[in-house]
C-alpha positions as CSV (number, residue, x, y, z in Angstrom):
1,X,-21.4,-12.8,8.4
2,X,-17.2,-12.5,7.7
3,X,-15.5,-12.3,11.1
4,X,-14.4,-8.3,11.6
5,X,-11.0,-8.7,10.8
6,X,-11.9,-10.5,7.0
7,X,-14.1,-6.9,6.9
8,X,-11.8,-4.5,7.7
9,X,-9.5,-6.5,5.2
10,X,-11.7,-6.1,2.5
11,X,-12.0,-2.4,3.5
12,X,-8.1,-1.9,3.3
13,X,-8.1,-3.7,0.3
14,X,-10.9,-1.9,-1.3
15,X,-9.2,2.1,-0.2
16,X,-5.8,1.0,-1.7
17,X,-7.6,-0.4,-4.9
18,X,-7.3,2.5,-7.9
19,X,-10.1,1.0,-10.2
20,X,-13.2,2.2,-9.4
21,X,-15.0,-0.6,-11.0
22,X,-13.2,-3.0,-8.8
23,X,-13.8,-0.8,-5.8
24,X,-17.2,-0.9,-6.3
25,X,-17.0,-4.5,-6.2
26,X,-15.6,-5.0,-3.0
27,X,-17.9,-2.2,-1.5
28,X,-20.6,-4.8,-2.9
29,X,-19.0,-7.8,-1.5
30,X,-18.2,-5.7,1.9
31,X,-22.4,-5.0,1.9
32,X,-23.2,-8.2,1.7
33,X,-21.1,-9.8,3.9
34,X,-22.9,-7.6,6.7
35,X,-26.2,-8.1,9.1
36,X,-28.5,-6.0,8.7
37,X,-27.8,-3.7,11.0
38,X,-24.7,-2.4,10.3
39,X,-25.5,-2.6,5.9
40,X,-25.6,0.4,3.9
41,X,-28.1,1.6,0.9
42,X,-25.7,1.9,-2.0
43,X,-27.1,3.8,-4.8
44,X,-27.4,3.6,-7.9
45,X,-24.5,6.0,-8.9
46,X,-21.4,5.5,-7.0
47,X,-18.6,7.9,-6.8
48,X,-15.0,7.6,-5.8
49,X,-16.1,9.5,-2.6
50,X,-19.1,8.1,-2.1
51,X,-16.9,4.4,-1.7
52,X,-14.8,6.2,0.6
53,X,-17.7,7.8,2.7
54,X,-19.1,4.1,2.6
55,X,-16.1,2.4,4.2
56,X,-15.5,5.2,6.7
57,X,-19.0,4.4,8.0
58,X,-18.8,0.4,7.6
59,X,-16.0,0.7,9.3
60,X,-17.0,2.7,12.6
61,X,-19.7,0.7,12.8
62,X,-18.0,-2.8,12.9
63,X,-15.4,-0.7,15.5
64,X,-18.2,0.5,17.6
65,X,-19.8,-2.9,17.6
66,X,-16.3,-4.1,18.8
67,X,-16.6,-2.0,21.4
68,X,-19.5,-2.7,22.9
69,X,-19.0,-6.5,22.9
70,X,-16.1,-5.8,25.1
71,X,-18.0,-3.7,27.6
72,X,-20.8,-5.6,27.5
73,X,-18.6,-8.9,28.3
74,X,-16.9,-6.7,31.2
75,X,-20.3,-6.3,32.6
């Protein structure tokens, strides 16, 4: 698995991207750079807001999973 920060790269990288080809891509590359867990079920037709969706919810995940490391280390 990419460290967080090489994710939430790719995500940045990925929303300022215009091509939805290339988008689609990175959403791809994003996916599979993920454990289980946190991976989404892309399908077979991708929008432009479906991407967008997609990287809202990759990315809450990753931040909640930030989160909890900290508590949990706090602990």
């Amino acid at each position: 698995m990419a460290s967080h920060n090489n994710v939430l790269e790719l995500i940045q990288q990925c929303r300022t991207e215009t091509n939805l080809d290339i988008q689609i891509n990175i959403l791809y590359r994003i996916n599979e750079t993920l454990p289980d867990s946190v991976r989404i079920k892309v399908p077979s037709l991708v929008t432009n807001d479906y991407v967008s969706r997609a990287l809202d919810i990759i990315e809450d995940k990753l931040l909640d999973d930030e989160r909890n490391a900290r508590i949990s280390t706090l602990s």
